[in-house]
C-alpha positions as CSV (number, residue, x, y, z in Angstrom):
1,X,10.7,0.3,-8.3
2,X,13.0,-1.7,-10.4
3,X,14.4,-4.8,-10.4
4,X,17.6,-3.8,-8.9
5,X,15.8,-2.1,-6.1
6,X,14.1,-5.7,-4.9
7,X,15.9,-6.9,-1.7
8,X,16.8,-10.7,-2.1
9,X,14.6,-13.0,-4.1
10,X,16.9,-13.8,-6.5
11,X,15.7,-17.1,-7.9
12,X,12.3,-15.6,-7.7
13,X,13.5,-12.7,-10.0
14,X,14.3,-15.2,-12.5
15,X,11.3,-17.3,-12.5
16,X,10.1,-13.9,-13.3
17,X,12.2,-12.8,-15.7
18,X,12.1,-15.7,-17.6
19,X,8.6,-16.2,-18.0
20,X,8.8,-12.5,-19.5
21,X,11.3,-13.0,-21.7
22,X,9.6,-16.3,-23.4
23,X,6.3,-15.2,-23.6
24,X,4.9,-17.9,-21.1
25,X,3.8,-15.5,-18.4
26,X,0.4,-17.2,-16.4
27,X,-2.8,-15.6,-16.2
28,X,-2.6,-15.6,-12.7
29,X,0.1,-16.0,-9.9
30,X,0.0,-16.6,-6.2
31,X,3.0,-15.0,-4.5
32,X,3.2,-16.5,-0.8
33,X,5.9,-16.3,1.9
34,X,6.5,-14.4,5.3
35,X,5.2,-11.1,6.4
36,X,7.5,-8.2,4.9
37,X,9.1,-10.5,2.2
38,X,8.4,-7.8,-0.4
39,X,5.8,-10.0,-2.4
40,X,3.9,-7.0,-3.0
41,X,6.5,-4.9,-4.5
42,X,7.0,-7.2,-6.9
43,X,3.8,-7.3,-7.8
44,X,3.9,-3.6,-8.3
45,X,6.9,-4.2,-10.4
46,X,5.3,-6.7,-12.8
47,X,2.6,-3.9,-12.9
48,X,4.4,-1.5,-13.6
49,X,6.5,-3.2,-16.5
50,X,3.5,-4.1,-18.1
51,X,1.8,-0.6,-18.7
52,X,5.6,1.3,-18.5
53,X,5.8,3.1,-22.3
54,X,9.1,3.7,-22.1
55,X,10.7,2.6,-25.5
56,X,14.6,2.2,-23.6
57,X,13.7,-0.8,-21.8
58,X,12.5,-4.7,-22.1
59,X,10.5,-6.4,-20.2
60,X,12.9,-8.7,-19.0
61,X,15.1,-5.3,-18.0
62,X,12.0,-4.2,-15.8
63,X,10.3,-0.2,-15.7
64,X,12.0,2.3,-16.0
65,X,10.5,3.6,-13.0
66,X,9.8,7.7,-14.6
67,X,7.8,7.5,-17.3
68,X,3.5,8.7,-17.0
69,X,2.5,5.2,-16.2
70,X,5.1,3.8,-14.1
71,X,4.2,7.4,-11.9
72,X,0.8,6.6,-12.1
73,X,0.9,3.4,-10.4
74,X,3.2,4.5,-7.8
75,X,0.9,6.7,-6.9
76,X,-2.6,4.4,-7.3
77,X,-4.0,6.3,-9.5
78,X,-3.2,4.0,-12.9
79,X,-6.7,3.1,-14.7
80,X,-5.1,-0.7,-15.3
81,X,-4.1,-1.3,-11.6
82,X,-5.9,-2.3,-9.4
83,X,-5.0,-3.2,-5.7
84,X,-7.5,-4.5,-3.8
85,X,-7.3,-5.1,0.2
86,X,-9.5,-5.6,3.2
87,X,-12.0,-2.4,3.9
88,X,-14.5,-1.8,5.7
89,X,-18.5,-2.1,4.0
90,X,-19.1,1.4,4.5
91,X,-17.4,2.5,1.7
92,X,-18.9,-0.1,-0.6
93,X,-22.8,0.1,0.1
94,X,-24.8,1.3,-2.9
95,X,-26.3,4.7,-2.9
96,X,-26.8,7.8,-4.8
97,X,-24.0,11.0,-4.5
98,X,-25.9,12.0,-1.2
99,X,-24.2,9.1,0.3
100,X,-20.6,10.4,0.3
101,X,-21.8,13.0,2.9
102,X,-22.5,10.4,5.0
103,X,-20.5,10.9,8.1
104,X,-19.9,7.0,8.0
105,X,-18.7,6.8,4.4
106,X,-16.5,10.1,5.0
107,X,-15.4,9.1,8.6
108,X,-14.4,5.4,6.4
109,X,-13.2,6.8,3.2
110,X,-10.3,9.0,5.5
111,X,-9.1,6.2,7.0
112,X,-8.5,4.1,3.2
113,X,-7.1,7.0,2.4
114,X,-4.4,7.2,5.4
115,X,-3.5,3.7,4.2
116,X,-2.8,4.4,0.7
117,X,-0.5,7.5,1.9
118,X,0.9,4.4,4.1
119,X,1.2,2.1,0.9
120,X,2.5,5.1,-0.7
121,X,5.8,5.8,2.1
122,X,6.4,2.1,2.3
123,X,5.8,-0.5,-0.2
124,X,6.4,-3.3,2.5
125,X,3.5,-2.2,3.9
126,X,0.4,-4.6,3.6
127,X,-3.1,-2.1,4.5
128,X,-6.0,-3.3,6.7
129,X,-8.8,-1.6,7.5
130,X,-9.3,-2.5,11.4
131,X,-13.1,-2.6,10.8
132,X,-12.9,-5.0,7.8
133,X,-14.7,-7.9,7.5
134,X,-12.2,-9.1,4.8
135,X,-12.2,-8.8,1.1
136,X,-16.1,-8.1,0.6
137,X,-18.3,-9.8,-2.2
138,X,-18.9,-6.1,-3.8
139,X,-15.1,-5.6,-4.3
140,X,-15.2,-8.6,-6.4
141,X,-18.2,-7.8,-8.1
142,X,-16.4,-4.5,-8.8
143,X,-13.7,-5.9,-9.6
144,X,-15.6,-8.2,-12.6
145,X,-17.0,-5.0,-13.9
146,X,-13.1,-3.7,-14.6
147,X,-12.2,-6.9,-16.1
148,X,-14.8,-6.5,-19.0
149,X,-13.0,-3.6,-19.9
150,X,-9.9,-3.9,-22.3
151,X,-6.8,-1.6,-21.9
152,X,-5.0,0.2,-24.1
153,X,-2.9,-1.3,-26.5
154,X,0.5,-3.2,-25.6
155,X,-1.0,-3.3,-21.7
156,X,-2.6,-5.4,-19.5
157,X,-4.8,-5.1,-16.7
158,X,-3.4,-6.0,-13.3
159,X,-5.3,-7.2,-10.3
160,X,-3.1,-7.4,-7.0
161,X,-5.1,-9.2,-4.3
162,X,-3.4,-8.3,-1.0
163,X,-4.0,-10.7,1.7
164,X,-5.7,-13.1,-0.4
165,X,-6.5,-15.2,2.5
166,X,-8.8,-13.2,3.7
167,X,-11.2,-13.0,1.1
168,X,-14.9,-13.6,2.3
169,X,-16.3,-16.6,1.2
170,X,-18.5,-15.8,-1.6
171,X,-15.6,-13.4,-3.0
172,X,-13.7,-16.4,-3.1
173,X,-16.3,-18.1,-5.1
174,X,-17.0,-14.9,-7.9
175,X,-12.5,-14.6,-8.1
176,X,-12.6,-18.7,-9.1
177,X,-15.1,-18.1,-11.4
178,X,-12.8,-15.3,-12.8
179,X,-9.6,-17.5,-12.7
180,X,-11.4,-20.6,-14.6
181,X,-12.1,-18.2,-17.5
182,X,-9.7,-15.3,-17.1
183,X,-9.8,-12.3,-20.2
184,X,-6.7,-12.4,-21.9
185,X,-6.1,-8.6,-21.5
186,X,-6.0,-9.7,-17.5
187,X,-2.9,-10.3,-15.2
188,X,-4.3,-11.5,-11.7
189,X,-1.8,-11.4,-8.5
190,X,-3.1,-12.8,-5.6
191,X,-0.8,-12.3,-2.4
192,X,-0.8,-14.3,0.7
193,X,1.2,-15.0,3.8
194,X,-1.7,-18.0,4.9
195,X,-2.3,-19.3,1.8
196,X,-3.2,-22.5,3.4
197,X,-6.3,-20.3,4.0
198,X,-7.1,-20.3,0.6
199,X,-9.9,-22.6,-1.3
200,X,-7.7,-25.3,-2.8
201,X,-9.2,-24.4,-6.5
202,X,-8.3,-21.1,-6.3
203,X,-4.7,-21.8,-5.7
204,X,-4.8,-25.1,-8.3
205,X,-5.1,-22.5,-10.8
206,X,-2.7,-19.6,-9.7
207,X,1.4,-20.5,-10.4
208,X,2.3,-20.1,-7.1
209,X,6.1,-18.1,-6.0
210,X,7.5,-18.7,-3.0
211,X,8.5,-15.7,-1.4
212,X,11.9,-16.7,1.1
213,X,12.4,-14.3,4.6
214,X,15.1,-11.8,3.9
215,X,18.7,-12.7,5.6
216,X,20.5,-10.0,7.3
217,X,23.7,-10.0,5.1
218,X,20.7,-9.4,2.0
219,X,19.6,-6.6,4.0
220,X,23.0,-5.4,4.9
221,X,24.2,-5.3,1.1
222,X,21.1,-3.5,0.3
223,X,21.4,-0.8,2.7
224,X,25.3,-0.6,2.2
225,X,24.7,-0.5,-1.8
226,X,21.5,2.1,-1.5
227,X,21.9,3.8,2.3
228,X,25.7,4.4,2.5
229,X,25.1,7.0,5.1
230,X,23.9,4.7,6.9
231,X,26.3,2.8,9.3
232,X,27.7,0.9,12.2
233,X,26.3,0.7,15.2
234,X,22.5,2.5,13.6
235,X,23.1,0.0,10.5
236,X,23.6,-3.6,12.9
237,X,20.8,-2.4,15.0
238,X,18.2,-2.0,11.9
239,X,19.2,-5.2,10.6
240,X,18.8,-7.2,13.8
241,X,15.3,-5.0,14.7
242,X,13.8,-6.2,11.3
243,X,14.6,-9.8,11.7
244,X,14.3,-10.2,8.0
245,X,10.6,-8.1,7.8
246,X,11.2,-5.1,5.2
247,X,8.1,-3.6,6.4
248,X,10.1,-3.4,9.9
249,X,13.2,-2.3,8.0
250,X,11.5,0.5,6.0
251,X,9.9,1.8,9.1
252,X,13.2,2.5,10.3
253,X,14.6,4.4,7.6
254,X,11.1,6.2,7.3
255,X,11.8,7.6,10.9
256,X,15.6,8.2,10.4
257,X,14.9,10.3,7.4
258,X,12.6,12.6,9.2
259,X,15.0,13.2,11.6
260,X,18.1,13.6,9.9
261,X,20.3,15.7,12.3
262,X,19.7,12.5,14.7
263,X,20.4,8.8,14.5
264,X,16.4,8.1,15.6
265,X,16.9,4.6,16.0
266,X,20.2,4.9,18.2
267,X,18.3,7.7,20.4
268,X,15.5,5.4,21.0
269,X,17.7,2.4,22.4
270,X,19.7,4.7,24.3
271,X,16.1,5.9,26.0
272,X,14.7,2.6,26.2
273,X,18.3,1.4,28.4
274,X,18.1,4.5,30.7
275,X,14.5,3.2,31.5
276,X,15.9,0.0,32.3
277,X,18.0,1.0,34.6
278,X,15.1,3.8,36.1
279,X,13.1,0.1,36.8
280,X,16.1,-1.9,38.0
281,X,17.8,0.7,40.8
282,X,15.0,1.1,43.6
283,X,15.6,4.7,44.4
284,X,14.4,5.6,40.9
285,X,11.7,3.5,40.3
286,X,9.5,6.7,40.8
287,X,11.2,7.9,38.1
288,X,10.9,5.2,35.7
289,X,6.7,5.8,36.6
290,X,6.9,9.0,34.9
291,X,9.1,8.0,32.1
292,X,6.7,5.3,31.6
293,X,3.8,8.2,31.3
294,X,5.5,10.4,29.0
295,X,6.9,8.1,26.5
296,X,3.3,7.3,26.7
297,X,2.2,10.5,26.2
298,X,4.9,11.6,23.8
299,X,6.1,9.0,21.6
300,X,4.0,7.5,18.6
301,X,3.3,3.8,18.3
302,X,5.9,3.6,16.0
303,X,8.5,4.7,17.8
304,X,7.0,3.1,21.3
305,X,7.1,-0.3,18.9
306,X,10.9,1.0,18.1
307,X,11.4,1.5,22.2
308,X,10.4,-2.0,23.2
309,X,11.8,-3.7,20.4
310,X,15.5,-2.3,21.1
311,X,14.8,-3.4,24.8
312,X,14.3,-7.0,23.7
313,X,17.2,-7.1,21.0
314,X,19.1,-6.0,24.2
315,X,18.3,-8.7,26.6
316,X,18.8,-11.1,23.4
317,X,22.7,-10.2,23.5
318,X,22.5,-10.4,27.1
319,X,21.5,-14.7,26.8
320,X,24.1,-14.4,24.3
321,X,27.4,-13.5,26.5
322,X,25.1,-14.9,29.4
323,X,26.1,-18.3,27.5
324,X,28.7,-17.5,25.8
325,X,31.0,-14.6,27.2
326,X,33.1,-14.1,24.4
327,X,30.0,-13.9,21.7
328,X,30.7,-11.6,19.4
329,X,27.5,-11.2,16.8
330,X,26.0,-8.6,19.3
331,X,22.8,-6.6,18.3
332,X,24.4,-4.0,20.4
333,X,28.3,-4.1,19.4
334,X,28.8,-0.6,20.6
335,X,27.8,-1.1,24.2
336,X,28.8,-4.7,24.9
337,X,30.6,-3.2,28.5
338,X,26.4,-2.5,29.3
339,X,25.9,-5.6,28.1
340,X,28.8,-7.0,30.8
341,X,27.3,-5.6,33.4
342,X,24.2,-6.7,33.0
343,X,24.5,-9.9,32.9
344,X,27.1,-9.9,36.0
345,X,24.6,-7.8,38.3
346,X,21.1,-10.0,36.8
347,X,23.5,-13.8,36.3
348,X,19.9,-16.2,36.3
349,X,17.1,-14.0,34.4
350,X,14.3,-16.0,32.7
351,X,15.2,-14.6,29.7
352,X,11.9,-16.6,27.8
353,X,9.2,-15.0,30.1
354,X,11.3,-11.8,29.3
355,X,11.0,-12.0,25.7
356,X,7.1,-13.1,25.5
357,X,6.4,-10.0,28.4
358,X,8.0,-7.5,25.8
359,X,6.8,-9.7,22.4
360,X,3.4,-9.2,23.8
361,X,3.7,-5.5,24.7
362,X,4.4,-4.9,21.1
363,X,1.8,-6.8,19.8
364,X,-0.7,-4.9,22.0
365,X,1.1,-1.2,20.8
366,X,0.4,-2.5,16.7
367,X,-3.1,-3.1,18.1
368,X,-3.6,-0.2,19.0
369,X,-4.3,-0.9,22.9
370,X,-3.8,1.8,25.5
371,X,-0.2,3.0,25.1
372,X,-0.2,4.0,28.6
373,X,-1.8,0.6,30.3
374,X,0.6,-1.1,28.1
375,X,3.3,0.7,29.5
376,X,2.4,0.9,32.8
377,X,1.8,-2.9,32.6
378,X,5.0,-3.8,31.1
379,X,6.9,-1.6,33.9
380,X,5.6,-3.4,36.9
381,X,5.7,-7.2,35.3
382,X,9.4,-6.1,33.9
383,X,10.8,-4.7,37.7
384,X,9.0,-8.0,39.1
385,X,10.5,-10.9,37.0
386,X,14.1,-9.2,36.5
387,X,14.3,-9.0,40.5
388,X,13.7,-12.5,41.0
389,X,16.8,-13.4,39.5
């Protein structure tokens, strides 16, 4: 990362930059705003500026991004990192060697790893373990133990809290008492999108950054500047999927680039609408029942995220020209004729109990319900409110 490579946040940036470039940096910051605001790669950024050795750059400049230590940290494996996030209390219960053969621990300690890979792919990406509790009293303590320890010359040790707001409740007590008397040599970064959810003390004594929801022309100039290849109608589409979440956004060009002799994203809408129509013309509902079980079957939650997601930025232009018929700021530009029809063959659809049937479908897929009941359910409940109109 770099400073360059940051999407948005420019006043942010400078807050930043400035505090580097005087001296005045805090002991401890509180970086808040919406999911996917890229809070946390800024963090990693700071990070990495502060341990980078290489001798062409400033801090102000940022890290150069190539040098041992900057590689070290993208990779988690820096000694003055640390990033700490919910896991579960298998993999923190004392015990001798014997106890990482532990089916529990083992089963526990492959899942933190598949998040870290996660981390790794896409730096928008905020890990949970599912099984967490929160951010557990011996992570703290842990940490403590790593703050008595001073680094090595011209560094500092940095602390990035993800999800700060989940902290358990006597963690939250052992962090204040490390934020009321912080080592010098220490650099704590708390991250939260609820930090209402915080103790009040702890964020009295964090300088808190506000973190603003990316706007689609940010995005746009981002991916034009960085992901020239990437373009009209695939480039509108990822923009309006992401509605302003770089997590979203990254996930997107994750999947294109493992595909690239297809335009996944495109592919995927173009599914989703023949399914639509499979639902909508009565002598092929049957086969919209075994589309329904093989994108089940076949596509990953990603991509069945990706499926229902491009079937709601769909019926989004269709309220659009269904109020306006010459609207032009289409999610969709490149079909607006399917759009057109649509809307003159369904002219009185209850476009909000569409929205929250798909919404909730998604919400279900990225919590990992039954792909196929989800499916299965959002078929029927689809066919039945889209006929009424």
């Amino acid at each position: 990362m770099s400073w360059n490579s940051i999407i948005g946040q420019k006043q942010q940036i400078r807050t930043l930059r400035k505090a580097l470039e005087t001296g005045r940096f805090a002991h401890a910051y509180l970086f808040t705003g919406p999911e996917g605001s890229g809070k946390e790669s800024v963090a990693f950024e700071i990070a990495s500026i502060f341990n980078c050795r290489s001798a062409q750059t400033s801090k102000s400049d940022g890290a150069c991004g190539i040098c041992p230590d900057c590689l070290q940290i993208q990779s988690f494996m820096h000694p003055n990192v640390e990033y700490i996030f919910p896991v579960e209390s298998a993999l923190l219960d004392p015990g001798d060697s014997a106890k990482k053969e532990n089916k529990r621990f083992t089963d526990a300690k492959e899942r933190y790893d598949t998040l870290i890979e996660q981390k790794k792919q896409n730096p928008y990406f905020s890990p949970a373990m599912e099984r967490s509790m929160g951010i557990l009293t011996e992570q703290i303590i842990t940490l403590q133990h790593k703050a008595s320890f001073m680094p090595r010359e011209g560094s500092k040790k940095i602390f990035i809290i993800s999800q700060a707001e989940r902290l358990h409740p006597s963690a939250a007590n052992k962090i204040l008492k490390l934020l009321e008397e912080p080592p010098a040599h220490v650099l704590f970064i708390l991250v939260s999108s609820r930090p209402e959810a915080l103790l009040p003390t702890i964020r009295s004594r964090c300088q808190a950054i506000k973190f603003s929801r990316i706007t689609a022309a940010e995005l746009r100039l981002w991916l034009q500047q960085h992901r020239p290849e990437i373009v009209d109608p695939e480039l509108s589409f990822m923009i309006s999927f992401s509605r302003g979440n770089l997590r979203l956004a990254w996930e997107l060009i994750n999947s294109r680039d493992s595909n690239p002799s297809e335009t996944t994203t495109i592919v995927l809408r173009n599914k989703a609408l023949d399914f639509l129509r499979q639902v909508l013309t009565p002598s092929r509902f049957h086969e919209a029942i075994i589309a329904c079980e093989q994108n089940a079957k076949n596509l990953s939650r990603g991509e069945l995220t990706l499926f229902l997601a491009a079937l709601l930025l769909f019926f989004q232009d269709v309220n659009h020209r269904s109020i306006k018929p010459d609207f032009q700021e289409l999610n969709n530009p490149d079909i607006s004729d399917a759009i057109d029809r649509f809307v003159k063959n369904f002219p009185n659809p209850d476009f909000f109990q569409i929205s929250t049937i798909t919404e909730e479908a998604i919400r279900a897929i990225e919590r990992n319900a039954s792909p196929l009941l989800v499916m299965a359910s959002f078929t029927a409940t689809i066919k039945g409110v889209l006929q009424r109109s």
